[in-house]
Steps between C-alpha positions, in 0.01 A plus 500: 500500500116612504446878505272590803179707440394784708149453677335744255711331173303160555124684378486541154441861359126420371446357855615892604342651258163341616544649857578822435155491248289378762653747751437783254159371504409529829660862512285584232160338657634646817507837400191495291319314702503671820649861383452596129121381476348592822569852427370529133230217555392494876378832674881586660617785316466722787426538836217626716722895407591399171836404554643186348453188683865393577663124388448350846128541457447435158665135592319448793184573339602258211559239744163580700645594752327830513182661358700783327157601327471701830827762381291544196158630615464860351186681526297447214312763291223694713160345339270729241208608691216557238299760731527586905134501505385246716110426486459552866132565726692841592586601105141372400330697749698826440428457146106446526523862752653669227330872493393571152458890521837483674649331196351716223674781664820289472441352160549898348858360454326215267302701291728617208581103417172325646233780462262638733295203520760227460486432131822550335601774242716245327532117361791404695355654819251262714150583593442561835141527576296251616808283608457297799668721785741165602650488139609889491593495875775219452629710168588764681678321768674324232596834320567609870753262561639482129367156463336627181678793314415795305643803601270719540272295726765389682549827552160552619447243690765551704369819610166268641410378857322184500193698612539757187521199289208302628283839455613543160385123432183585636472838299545306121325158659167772521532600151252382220709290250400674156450293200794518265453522126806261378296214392641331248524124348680320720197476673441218258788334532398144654895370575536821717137515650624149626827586607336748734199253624678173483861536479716254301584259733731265299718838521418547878339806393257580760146664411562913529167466639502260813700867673370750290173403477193413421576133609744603748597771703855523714569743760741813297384395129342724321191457239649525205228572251462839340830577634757704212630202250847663479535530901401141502741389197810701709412290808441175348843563300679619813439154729570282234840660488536529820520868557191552723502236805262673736333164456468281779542180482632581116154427384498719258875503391423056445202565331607725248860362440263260284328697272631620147539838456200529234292294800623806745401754182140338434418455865588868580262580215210278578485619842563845418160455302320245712277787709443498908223284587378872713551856425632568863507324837 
């Protein structure tokens, strides 16, 4: 007589074998599909508190179910403000009232680093006199509010109502800008002249002068001629690395990102030497 097979004896063991390899499968797809990459590859990590999103909701937002991008909204990073200074009628007017025997009363504190008269008693100190009052007014807001650092004027500055510091803009705006005896030859140098007047624009270097002047002026730049080479060198040097971003609109920081260092060195120079088109204002 025939032996009888039981009703799993009649499939063959590579017919078995084959099922429980496609099952595996789908466990596998299953699982990475709708659990394992979600949470490295998708935005469900964590929830709205940072806690983990649980299986339930990873699946359901696998399947579509669900927009579990919502669990993983986390506030971002608070932006960088360059400068709080906001060119306003109101700031613009308080700065044009600015009381200039008021602020040389004030601008005592000034005179050990920036002289009597505004002109500095060192390189890497800037001149002060004969700057438009806009461009020292938003500096000392800036050192104010720490969006430009040095310790000892943010020290100072601090101490300053926006009245004191409008009249001490006024004060150094009134003072004749002296003629400075650092001429040198990088007055002659024809690749910087033109970096200055023209820019380089297959760098997207724009012309120092369409802000600073002569071509150009732009509300808060200074004139930059005749001021100290080495202040302008630490300031050029600083926003191309990023360590002074008073700058709005990063102007300054985009601009110089794309010089070379001996372009920052010879620029410094050739304005350092390149004399004010006036002897005071």
């Amino acid at each position: 007589m025939a032996r009888k097979r039981g009703p799993f004896k009649t499939f063959n063991r590579w017919v078995l074998g084959s099922i429980c390899v496609v099952v595996l499968f789908w466990i596998v797809a299953i699982v990475i599909g709708f659990v394992w990459y979600p949470a490295v590859g998708g935005d469900l990590i964590a929830g709205a508190k940072g806690k983990p999103l649980g299986l339930f909701q990873l699946i359901c937002g696998g399947l579509g179910l669900v927009n579990t991008r919502i669990y993983s909204q986390q506030p971002g990073p608070a932006p960088i403000v360059s400068s709080q200074l906001a060119w306003t009628d109101e700031t613009l007017k308080q700065i044009q009232n600015g009381d200039v025997r008021r602020g040389a009363a004030i601008s005592v504190n000034c005179i050990s680093c920036h002289g009597p008269q505004g002109m500095s008693t060192a390189d890497y100190i800037p001149n002060l006199a004969g700057l438009p009052r806009d461009v020292i007014y938003k500096q000392l807001i800036d050192y104010r509010t720490s969006k430009r650092n040095y310790v000892m004027m943010n020290a100072i500055a601090t101490s300053l109502s926006d009245r004191d510091i409008a009249d001490v803009a006024a004060f150094y705006a009134s003072c004749p800008r002296e003629e400075l005896s650092n001429s040198g030859t990088a007055g002659t140098d024809e690749h910087i002249r033109r970096l200055f007047t023209d820019g380089d624009p297959m760098r997207n270097v724009v012309a120092c002068a369409a802000c600073h002047g002569p071509e150009g002026l732009k509300i808060g730049a200074p004139p930059l001629t005749g001021q100290r080479s080495q202040y302008l060198f630490n300031q050029l040097t600083a926003f191309s690395q990023k360590t002074r971003t008073n700058d709005i609109n990063q102007q300054m920081r985009l601009v110089a990102a794309q010089l070379k260092p001996d372009e920052i060195n010879r620029l410094a120079e050739y304005l350092g030497s390149k004399q004010p088109q006036t002897a005071g204002r």
